[in-house]
C-alpha positions, 0 to 999 in steps of 0.5 A, a space after each residue: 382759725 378765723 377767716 376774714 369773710 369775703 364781700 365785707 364792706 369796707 371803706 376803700 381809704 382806710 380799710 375800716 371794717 364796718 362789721 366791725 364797727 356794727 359787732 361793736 355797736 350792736 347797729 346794721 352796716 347801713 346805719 348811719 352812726 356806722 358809716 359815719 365812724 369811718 373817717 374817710 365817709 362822705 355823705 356825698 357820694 352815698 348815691 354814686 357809691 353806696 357805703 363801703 363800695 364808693 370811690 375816693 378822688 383819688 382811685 378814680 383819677 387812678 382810673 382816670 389815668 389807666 384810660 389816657 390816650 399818653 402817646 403825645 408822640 404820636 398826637 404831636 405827630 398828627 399836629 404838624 400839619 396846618 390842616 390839622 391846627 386849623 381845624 383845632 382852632 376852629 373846634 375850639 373856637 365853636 366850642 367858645 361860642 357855642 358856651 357864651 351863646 349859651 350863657 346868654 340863654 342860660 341867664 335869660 330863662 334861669 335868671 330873668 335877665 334880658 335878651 340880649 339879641 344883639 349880642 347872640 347875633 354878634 356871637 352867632 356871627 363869631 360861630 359862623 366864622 369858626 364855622 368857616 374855619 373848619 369848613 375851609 379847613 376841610 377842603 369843603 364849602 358851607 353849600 356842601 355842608 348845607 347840602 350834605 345836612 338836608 340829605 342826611 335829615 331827608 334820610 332820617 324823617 322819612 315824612 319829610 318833617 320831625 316826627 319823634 319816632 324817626 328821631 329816636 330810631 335813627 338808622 345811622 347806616 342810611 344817614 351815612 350813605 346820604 353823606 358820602 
């Protein structure tokens, strides 16, 4: 009686048998006429996954799914409020921002365009008013905020300046209690 052996690469589409395809070549698994046999190998994500253990498109939604928070419910629940959708439009409204101001650097150091310094002002100024959103939102000021930053960096550089040590071993315990 023969048994299918146990860790046999296979393509996880089509359940291809490599061995297989290797018995009939006479080539190793890793051989690129081998892989290529598969119908379903992509050349692609040979780095994410190495042959026969790669993920299709759609196994990884699969896993995608099983990790969704799917309580709209309950999120519908926690939008009621006016706190809550004010908030929201200012979040998404700093993340608008923050993209096209980065668009605007982005052409200018990968493209060579100009700077446009008028615009990043004028988009800078569209931040701050979602800022301001937020903030209000929050119950709280931009001299709180503001405040509340200088502590937190206070806490972190411990000379008082940037120092690339203190970045990279923050002591997030400390931060926080110079917020609260």
């Amino acid at each position: 009686m023969t048994t299918k052996p146990t860790n046999v690469p296979t393509c996880a589409s089509c359940e291809y048998n490599y061995i297989t395809t290797c018995k009939k070549t006479g080539k190793d698994v890793q051989d690129y006429a081998v892989r290529m046999s598969c119908p379903h190998w992509c050349p692609l994500l040979e780095e994410v996954d190495p042959p026969g253990s790669h993920l299709t498109p759609g196994q990884y939604l699969g896993e995608v799914l099983k990790t969704e928070n799917i309580d709209f419910v309950g999120i519908s629940n926690r939008c009621r409020d006016e706190m809550t959708l004010r908030i929201l439009h200012g979040v998404c409204g700093i993340a608008n921002e923050s993209g096209e101001i980065m668009e605007a650097v982005k052409k200018y150091l990968f493209y060579g365009k100009p700077l446009d310094n008028t615009n990043l002002v004028e988009e800078l100024g569209d931040l701050l008013w979602y800022i301001g959103i937020t903030i209000d939102a929050l119950g709280s000021s931009f001299e709180e905020v503001m405040e509340k930053n200088v502590k937190k960096l206070r806490a972190r550089y411990k000379k008082g300046k940037f120092d690339a040590e203190d970045a990279e071993h923050r002591n997030l315990d400390k931060e926080r209690e110079a917020l609260e």
